[in-house]
C-alpha positions in Angstrom: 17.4 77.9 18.6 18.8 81.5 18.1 18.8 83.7 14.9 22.1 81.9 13.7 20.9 78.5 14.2 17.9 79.5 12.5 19.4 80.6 9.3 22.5 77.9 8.9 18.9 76.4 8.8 16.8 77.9 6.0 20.2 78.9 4.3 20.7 75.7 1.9 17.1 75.5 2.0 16.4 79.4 0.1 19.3 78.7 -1.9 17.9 75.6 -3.3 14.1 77.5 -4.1 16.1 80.2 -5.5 18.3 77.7 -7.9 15.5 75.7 -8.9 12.2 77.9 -8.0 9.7 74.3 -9.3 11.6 72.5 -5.6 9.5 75.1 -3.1 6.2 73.9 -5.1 4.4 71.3 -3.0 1.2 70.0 -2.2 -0.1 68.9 0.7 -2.9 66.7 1.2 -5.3 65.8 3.7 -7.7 62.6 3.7 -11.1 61.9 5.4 -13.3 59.0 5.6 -17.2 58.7 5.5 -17.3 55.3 6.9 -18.1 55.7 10.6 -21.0 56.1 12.4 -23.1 58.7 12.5 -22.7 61.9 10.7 -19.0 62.3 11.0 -15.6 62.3 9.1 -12.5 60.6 10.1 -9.6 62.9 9.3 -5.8 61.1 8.9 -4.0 63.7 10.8 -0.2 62.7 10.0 0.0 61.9 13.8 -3.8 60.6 15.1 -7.1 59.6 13.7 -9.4 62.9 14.2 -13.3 62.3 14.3 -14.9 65.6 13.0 -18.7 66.1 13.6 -21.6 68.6 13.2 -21.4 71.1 15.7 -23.7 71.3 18.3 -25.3 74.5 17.4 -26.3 72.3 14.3 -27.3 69.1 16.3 -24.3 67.5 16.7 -23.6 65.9 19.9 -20.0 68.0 20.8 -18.0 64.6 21.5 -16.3 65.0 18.0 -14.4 67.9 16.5 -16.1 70.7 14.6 -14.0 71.8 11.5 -14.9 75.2 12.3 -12.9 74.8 15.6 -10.2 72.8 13.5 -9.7 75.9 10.8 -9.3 78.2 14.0 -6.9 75.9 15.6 -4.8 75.8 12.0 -4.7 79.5 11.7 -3.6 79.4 15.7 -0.9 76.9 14.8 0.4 78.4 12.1 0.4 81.8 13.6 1.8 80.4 16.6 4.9 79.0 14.7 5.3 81.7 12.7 5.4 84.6 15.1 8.2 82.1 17.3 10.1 81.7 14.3 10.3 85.5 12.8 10.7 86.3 16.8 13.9 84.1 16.6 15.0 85.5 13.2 14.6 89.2 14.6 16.0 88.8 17.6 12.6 89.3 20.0 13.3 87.7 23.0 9.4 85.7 24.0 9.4 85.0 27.8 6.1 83.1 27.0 2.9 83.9 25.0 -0.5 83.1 23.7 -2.0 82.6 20.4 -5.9 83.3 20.2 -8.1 82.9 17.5 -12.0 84.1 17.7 -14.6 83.2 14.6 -18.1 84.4 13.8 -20.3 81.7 12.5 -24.1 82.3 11.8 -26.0 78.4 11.5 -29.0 79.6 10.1 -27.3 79.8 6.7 -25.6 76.3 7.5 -28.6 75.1 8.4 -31.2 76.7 5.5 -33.1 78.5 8.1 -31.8 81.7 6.2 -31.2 81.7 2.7 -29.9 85.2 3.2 -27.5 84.2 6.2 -23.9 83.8 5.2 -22.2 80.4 5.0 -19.3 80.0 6.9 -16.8 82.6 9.1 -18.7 86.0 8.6 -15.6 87.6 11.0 -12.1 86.1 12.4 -9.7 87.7 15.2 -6.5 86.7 15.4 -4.8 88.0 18.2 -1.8 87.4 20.4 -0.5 87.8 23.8 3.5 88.1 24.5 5.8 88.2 27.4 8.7 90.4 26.0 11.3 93.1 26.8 11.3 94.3 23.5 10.4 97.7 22.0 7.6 98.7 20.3 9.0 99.0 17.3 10.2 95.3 17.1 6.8 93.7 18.4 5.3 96.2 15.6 7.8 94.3 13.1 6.9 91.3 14.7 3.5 91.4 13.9 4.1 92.6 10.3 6.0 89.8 9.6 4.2 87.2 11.2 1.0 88.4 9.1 3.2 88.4 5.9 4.6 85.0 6.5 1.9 82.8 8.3 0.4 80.7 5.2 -3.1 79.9 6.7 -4.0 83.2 8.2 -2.8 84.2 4.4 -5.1 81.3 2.7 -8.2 82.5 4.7 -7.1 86.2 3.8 -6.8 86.0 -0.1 -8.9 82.9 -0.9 -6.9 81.0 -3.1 -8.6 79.1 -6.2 -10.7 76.2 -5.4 -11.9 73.2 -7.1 -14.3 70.8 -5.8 -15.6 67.3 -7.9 -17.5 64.1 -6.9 -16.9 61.5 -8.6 -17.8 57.0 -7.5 -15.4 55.1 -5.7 
């Protein structure tokens, strides 16, 4: 797909958020299920059944996923598709490339040990790795705009709202 293609695309897409802003609101959803064995979660994917675990720095036995790992594989995804999609719209020709995400956790506040030991990610690096001809000053776009654009590395940036409830089945 080139930077035509890409917005004969979007083009009746915009146009439709921009004639009727309340069509670009949407929620997604994800669903997980308690009922397996041992202490793990059974994610509905879209595409696959994922199994997701305690980490092994918590006990866990490392044959299912850790949603620590899953968060950082989201933020690669998305950061991934984003920076191919704003490369296509600007016209930055990617020979190939690599998408890296790195996360500091600290378990002793996961586990209790620590009641002064953060909770989750206390630091995350995004980086990436591309194969280009391109001049600085279009990789430095690139990056802008991938940052600006890429919705989970901006979810984990700002922190949007959110509610959390238990109630019976």
């Amino acid at each position: 797909m080139d930077a035509t293609e890409l917005r004969a695309l979007q083009a009746p897409i915009k146009e439709r958020y921009k004639a009727d802003p309340a069509t670009a609101v949407i929620t997604l959803k994800a669903k997980g299920s308690i009922e397996s064995e041992g202490i793990a979660c059974k994610v509905e994917t879209g595409r696959a059944l994922a199994v997701a675990g305690l980490h092994p720095a918590t006990g866990g036995s490392g044959l299912e996923l850790c949603s620590g790992d899953m968060l950082l594989e989201a933020l690669v995804a998305c950061a991934g598709v984003t920076l191919k999609s704003v490369a296509t719209a600007i016209e930055v020709p990617l020979k190939s490339g690599n998408v890296f995400a790195e996360g500091d956790l600290d378990f002793r506040g996961t586990l209790g040990v620590d009641k002064e030991a953060p909770v989750g990610f206390a630091e995350i690096r995004l980086r990436f790795e591309v194969d280009t001809d391109a001049p600085q000053d279009k990789l430095d776009l690139l990056l802008k705009l991938t940052e600006r654009y890429c919705v989970v590395y901006q979810t984990i940036r700002h922190g949007p709202q959110v509610a959390v409830s238990l109630k019976r089945a």
